[in-house]
MARFITI-776426 format. One record per residue (C-alpha): residue number from 1; x, y, z; chain; residue in one letter. Coordinates in steps of 0.05 Angstrom, whole numbers. Layout:
pos|c1|c2|c3|unit|code
NUM|X|Y|Z|A|a
...
***
This chain:
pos|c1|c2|c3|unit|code
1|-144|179|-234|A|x
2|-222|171|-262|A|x
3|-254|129|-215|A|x
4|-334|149|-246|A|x
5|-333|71|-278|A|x
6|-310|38|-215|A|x
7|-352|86|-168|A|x
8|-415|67|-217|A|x
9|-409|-10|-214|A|x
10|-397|-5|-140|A|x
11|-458|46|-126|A|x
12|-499|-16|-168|A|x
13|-474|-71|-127|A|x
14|-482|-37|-63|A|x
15|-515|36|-67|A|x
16|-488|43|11|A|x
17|-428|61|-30|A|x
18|-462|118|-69|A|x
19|-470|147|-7|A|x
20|-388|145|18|A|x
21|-373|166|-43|A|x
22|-418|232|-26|A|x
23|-381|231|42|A|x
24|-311|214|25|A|x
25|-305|227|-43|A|x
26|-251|188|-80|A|x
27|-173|172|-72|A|x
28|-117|214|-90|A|x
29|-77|166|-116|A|x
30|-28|190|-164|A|x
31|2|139|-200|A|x
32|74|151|-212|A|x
33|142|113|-232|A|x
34|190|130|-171|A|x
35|184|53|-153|A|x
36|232|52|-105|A|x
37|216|117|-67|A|x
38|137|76|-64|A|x
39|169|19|-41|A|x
40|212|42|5|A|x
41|158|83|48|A|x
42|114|17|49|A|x
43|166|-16|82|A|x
44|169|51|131|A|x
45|96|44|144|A|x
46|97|-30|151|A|x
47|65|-41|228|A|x
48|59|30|242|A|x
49|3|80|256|A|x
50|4|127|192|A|x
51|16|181|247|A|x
52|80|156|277|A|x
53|105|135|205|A|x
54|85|186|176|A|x
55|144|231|227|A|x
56|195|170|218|A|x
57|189|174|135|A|x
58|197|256|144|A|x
59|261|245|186|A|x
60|289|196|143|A|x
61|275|241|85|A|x
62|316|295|127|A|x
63|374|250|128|A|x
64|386|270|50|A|x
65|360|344|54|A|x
66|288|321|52|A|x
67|296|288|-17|A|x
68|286|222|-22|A|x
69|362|184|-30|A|x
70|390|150|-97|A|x
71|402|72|-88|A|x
72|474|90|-79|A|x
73|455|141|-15|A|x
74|419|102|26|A|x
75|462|43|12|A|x
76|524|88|36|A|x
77|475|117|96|A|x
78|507|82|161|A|x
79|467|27|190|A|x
80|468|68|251|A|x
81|453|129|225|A|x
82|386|110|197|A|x
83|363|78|266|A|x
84|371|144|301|A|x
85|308|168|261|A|x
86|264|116|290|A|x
87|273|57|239|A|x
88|263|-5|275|A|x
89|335|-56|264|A|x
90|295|-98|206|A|x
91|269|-33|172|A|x
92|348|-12|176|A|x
93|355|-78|131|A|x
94|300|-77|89|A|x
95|306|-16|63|A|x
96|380|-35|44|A|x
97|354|-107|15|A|x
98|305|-65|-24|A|x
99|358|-15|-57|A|x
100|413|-69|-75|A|x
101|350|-108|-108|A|x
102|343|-35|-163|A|x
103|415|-33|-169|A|x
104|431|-118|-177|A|x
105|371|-111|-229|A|x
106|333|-170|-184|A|x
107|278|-111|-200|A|x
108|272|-67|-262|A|x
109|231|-8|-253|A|x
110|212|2|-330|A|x
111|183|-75|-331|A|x
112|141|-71|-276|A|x
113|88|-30|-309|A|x
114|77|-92|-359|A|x
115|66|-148|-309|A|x
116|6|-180|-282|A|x
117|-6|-162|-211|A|x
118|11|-238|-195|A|x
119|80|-224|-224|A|x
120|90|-165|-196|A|x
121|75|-194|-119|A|x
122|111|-256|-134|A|x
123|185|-215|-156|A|x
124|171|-167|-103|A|x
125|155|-208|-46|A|x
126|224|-254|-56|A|x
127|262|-183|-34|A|x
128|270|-195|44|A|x
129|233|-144|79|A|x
130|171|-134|22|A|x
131|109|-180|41|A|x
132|47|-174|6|A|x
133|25|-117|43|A|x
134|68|-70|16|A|x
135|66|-100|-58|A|x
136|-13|-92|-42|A|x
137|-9|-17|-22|A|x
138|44|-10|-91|A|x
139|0|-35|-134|A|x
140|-59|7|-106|A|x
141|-25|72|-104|A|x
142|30|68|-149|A|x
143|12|31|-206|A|x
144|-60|45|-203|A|x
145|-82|-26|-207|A|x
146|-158|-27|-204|A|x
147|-178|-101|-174|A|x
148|-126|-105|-112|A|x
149|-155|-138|-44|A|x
150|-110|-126|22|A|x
151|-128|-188|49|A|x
152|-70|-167|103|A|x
153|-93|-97|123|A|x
154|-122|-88|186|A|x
155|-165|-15|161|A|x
156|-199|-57|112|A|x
157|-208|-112|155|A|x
158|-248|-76|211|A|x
159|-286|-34|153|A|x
160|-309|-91|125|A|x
161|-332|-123|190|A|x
162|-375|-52|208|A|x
163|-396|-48|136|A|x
164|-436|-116|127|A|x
165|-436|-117|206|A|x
166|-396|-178|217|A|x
167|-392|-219|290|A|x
168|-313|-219|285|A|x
169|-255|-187|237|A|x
170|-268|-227|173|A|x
171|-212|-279|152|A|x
172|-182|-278|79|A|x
173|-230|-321|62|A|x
174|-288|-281|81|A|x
175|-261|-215|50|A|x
176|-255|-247|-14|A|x
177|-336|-278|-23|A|x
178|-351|-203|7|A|x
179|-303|-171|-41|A|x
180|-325|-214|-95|A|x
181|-381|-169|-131|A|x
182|-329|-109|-126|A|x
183|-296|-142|-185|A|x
184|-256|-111|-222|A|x
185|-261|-54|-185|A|x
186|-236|-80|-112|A|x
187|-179|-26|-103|A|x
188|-237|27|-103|A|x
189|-281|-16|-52|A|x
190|-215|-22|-2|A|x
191|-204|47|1|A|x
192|-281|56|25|A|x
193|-267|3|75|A|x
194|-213|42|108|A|x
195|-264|103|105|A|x
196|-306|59|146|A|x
197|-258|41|202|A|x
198|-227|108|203|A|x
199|-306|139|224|A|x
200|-312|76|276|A|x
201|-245|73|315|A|x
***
């Protein structure tokens, strides 16, 4: 992904960012259309240091000879069996709820693309186990959507309260008048914000 435009207006609202950018660079997001295999590791990470689920995703992944499973698979994948790598009893479900949602059609993989993001949230977040976290970290890094806010992540939260050195972890509210001159480029400014809390924790 180019992000020169969205690196430019942000480096002109706030040039702090010009200088991240020197230090961090820019995402590797790689937008691609394996929906479910996005989803499904969202739901993995939910809650979870990116350490410890990052080692639960690669043992699940081992289940099915480190590929990730067809709907059918993991649907046929014993309740049991995928708690012995480390999924918690509601990931067990989810992860099930999320697969018979592809196969049902409740979500169609080559429609997604052409919704807004408001769509997108809404048909996603009616799938038991899929809050707006998750469709927030899809859109980012799957879809490539430019102007996403994680209200709900807890990275961005704390960067954001080091960055324009805030008392206490900013509400929803807050983010959003903070967030507001990122516009339309708030995907780019998140991902900064976890840079921040990542060099502060």
């Amino acid at each position: 992904m180019d992000f020169s435009e969205a690196l430019q207006h942000l480096s002109e609202v706030d040039a702090r960012f010009a200088a991240l950018a020197a230090e961090h660079g820019t995402p590797e997001w790689q937008p691609h259309t394996n929906y479910l295999q996005a989803l499904s590791r969202a739901i993995i990470y939910q809650q979870l240091s990116g350490k410890a689920a990052g080692t639960i995703y690669n043992r699940f992944l081992q289940l099915y000879g480190s590929e990730f499973p067809t709907e059918n698979q993991l649907l046929e994948t014993e309740h049991a069996t995928l708690r012995s790598v480390g999924l918690s009893n509601n990931k067990a479900l989810y992860l099930k709820n999320l697969n018979t949602a592809f196969i049902n059609g409740d979500v169609e993989p080559d429609q997604l693309p052409m919704l807004s993001d408001a769509e997108i949230s809404k048909k996603l977040t009616a799938i038991k186990g899929i809050g707006q976290w998750s469709v927030d970290m899809f859109l980012m890094s799957t879809l490539g959507r430019p102007n996403i806010l994680a209200v709900g992540d807890l990275g961005i939260r704390k960067g954001m309260q080091r960055f324009y050195q805030l008392g206490d972890l900013p509400t929803p509210t807050v983010m959003r008048q903070y967030a507001t001159p990122w516009q339309p480029w708030r995907s780019l400014g998140c991902w900064y914000m976890w840079r921040v809390a990542h060099n502060t924790l």
